[in-house]
C-alpha positions in Angstrom: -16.9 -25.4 16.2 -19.2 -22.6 14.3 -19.2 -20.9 18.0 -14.9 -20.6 17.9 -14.5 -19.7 14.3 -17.3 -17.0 14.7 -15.3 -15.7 17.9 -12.1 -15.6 16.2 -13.5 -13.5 13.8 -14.9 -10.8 16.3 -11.6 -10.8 18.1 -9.8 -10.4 14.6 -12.3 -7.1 13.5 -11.2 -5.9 17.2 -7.6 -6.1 16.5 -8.3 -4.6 13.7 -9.7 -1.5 15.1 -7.4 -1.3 18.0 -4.4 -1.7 14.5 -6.2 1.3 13.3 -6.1 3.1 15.7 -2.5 2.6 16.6 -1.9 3.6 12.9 -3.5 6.7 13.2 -1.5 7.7 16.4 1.6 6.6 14.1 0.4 9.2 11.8 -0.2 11.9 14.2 3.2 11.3 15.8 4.8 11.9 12.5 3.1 15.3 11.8 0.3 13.7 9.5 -3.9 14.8 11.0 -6.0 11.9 11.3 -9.7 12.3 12.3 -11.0 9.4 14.5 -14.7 10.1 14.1 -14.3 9.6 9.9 -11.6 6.5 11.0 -13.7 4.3 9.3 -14.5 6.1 6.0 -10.6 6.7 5.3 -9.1 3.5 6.6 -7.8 3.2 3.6 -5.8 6.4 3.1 -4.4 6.3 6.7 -3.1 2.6 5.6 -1.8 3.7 2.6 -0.6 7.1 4.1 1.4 4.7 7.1 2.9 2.5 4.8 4.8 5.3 2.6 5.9 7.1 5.3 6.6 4.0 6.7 8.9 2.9 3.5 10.2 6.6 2.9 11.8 6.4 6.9 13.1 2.4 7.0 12.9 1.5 3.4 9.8 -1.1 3.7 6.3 -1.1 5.4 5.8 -1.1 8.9 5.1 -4.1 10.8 1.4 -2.3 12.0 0.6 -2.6 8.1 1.1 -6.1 7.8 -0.4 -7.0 11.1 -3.8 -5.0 9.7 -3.6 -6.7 6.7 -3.0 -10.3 8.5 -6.2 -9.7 10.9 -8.6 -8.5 8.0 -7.7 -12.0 6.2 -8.2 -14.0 9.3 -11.3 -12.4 10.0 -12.7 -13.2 6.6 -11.4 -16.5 6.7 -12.6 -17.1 10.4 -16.0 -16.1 8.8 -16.6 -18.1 6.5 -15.3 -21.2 8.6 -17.6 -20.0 10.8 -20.8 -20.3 8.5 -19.6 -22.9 6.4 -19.2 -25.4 9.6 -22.1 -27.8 10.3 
């Protein structure tokens, strides 16, 4: 059981990533630079920078920023299933 809960977890960080990424190519689409060798160090701004432009064009955020948010929770949780389990 530790093995599946530690698995979903890596799969969940790799979502993650490929969200980013797709996040970033949002941004780039829509005029806004993104760097992907400093991806990591602004995650956070590109997020916040896709979900505004996201609410300025349809009036809510876009269904990449709840699907990063969703996968960073379900890694966590996966995680600490994952060590708590016997």
């Amino acid at each position: 059981m530790r093995n599946f809960f530690l698995g979903l977890g890596v799969l969940a960080i790799l979502a993650n990533v490929a969200i980013l990424v797709m996040i970033m190519a949002a941004l780039d689409r829509r005029g806004q630079k993104t760097n992907m060798l400093l991806a990591r160090i602004y995650t956070f701004k590109y997020l916040s920078a896709y979900k505004d432009v996201t609410r300025k064009e349809n009036g809510k955020p876009g269904p990449l920023y709840d699907l990063w948010i969703f996968t960073i929770i379900l890694a966590v949780v996966a995680a600490l299933a994952g060590f708590l389990c016997p």
